[in-house]
N, C-alpha and C positions, 0 to 999 in steps of 0.2 A: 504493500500500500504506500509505505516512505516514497519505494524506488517510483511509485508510479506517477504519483505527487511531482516527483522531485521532474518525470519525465515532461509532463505538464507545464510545470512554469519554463522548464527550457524552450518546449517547443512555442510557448508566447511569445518569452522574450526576445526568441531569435526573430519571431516574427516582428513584433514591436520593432526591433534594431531596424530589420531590412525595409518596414512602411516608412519609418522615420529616415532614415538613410538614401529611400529614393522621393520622398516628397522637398527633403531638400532640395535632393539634385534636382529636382524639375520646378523648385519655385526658382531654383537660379540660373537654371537654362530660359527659362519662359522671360525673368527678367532681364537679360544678356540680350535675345531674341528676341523681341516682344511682337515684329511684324512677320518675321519669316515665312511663318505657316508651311508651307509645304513648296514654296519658289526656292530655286536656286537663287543664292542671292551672288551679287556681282564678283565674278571670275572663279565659280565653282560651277564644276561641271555635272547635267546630270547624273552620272552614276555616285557622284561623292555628294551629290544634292540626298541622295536617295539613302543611300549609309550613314549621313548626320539623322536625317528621318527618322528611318528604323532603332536608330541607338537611343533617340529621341524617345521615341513612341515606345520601346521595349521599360526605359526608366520609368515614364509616364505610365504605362498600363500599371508597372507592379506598385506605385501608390497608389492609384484606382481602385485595383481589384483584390489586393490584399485583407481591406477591411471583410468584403464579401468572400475572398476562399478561404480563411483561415475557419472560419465552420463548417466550409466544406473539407477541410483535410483534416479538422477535429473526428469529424464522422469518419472517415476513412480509417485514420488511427482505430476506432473504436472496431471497427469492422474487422479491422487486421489481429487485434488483440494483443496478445502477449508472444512477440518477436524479438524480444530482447531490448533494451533502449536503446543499442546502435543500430543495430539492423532499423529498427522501425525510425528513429530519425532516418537513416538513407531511403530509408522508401516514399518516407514522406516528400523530403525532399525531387526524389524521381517523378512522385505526381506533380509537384509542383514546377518541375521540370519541362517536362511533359505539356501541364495546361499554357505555358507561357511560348511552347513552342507553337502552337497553334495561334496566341496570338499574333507570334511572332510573321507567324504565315498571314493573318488579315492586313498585319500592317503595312505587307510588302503589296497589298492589296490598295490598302486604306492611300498610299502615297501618289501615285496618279491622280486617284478621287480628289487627294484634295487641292492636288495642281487646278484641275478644272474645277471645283468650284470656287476657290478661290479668284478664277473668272468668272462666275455664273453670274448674272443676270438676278437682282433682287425678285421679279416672278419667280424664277428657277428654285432660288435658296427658300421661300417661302412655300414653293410646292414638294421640296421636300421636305422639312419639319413638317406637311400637312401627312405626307404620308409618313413621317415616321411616328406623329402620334398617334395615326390609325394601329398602325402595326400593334401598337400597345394594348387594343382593345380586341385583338385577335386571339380566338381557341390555340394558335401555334404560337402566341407567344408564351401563354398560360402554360402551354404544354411543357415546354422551356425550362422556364421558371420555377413549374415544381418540380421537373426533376432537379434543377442547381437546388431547390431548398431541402429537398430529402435524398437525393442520393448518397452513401448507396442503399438506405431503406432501412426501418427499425427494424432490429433484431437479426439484417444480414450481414454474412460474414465472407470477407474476401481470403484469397490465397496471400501469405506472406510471402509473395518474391516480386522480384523485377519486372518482369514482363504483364503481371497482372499492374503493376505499379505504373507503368507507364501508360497501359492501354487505360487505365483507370483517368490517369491525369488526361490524357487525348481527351475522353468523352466528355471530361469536366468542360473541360477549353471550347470542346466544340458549343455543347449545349449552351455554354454561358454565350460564346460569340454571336449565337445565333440569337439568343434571349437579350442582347444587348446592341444587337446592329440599329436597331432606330434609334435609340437614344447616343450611341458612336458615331451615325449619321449627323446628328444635332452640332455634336461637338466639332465635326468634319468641318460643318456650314459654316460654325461660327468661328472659329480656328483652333487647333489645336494648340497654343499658344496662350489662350487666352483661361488663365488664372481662375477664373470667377466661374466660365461655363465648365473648366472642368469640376472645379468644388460641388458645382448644382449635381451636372451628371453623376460624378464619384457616389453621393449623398443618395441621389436615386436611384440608383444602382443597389445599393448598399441597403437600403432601407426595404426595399420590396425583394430583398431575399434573406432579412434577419427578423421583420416585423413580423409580430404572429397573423395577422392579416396582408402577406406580402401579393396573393392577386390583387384585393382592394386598391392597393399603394401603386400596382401599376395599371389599373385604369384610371383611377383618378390622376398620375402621370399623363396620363393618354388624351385624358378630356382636355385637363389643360394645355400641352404640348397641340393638338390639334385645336383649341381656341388662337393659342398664336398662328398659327399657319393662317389661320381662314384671316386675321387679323392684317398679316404681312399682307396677304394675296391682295386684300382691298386699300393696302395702302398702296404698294406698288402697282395695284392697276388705275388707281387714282394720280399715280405721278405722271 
């Protein structure tokens, strides 16, 4: 019970270190940066445009999405049981491995996206928050959503090794990216750069998969996020 205790506050605290240690980096990359967004800025070339991006985007995701995976790889721990406290730190680790490489794959996605919107057209930028706060009030995001909130399920018990560990982290990553693309959308539109709309998203994110009502949390997300869209649409078709 000591040992398991003692496994417990490690694996917070190392968490705590890593949220805190990349929300730094990214208040003072964002500060440094503050127009960037996803342009190459003068006499860098796309592909070194696209590798500051991604190093970017990879610090940025793990203050994001740490508040929210740290209960998902609590459950995981519980599912694997009693592996030993090293084994089961590396494995943890391997999921958490695992789900970041997946992001790592949207963002190599997410950086063209947000070259062109960072041209779009204010209709453009407003018709997408309209459809990303649809998405929110969609049976497939719900579907999403509760797997990120219950997996991998009370009372089931995974394989202690690697490869379950890995595939484990994958489905995390995936599920989540997918439970997350409209509100990553938002952040897309408004820049990734920009301090305040990550805070919002990170928060919403975070809340409709800790809160004991987390579908509630993301349609009422949804209503609001599509009130602004319909909102932009009539102001930019009024300009």
């Amino acid at each position: 019970m000591v040992s398991e205790r003692a496994s417990q506050r490690a694996f917070f605290g190392v968490s705590a270190l890593l949220f805190a240690a990349s929300a730094a980096v990214t208040i003072v990359w964002c500060a440094s940066m503050p127009a960037m967004g996803g342009m190459p800025m003068p006499g860098q070339t796309w592909p070194s445009a696209a590798a500051s991006f991604l190093g970017m985007w990879l610090v940025m995701m793990a203050a994001m999405m740490l508040p929210s995976l740290v209960p998902m790889l609590r459950r995981y721990r519980q599912a694997v049981g009693s592996a030993g406290e090293a084994r089961l730190g590396r494995l943890t680790a391997l999921v958490g491995v695992g789900y970041f490489f997946v992001w790592t794959v949207f963002g190599m996605a997410a950086f063209p996206v947000s070259v062109a919107l960072a041209r779009a057209v204010p209709i453009a930028v407003a018709v997408v928050v309209l459809i990303a706060g649809a998405l929110q009030l969609t049976a497939w995001k719900a579907r999403h959503l509760a797997w990120c909130r219950e997996a991998p399920g009370r009372g089931h018990t995974l394989p202690a090794d690697a490869g379950t560990a890995w595939r484990h982290g994958l489905r995390l990553g995936l599920h989540c990216s997918r439970c997350c693309v409209g509100l990553m959308a938002i952040l897309l539109v408004i820049g990734v750069m920009d301090l305040r709309a990550m805070a919002v998203v990170a928060a919403a994110i975070t809340v409709e998969r800790v809160a004991p009502a987390g579908e509630r949390v993301a349609r009422a997300t949804g209503a609001v996020v599509v009130g602004a869209g319909l909102f932009l649409i009539a102001r930019a078709w009024g300009q």
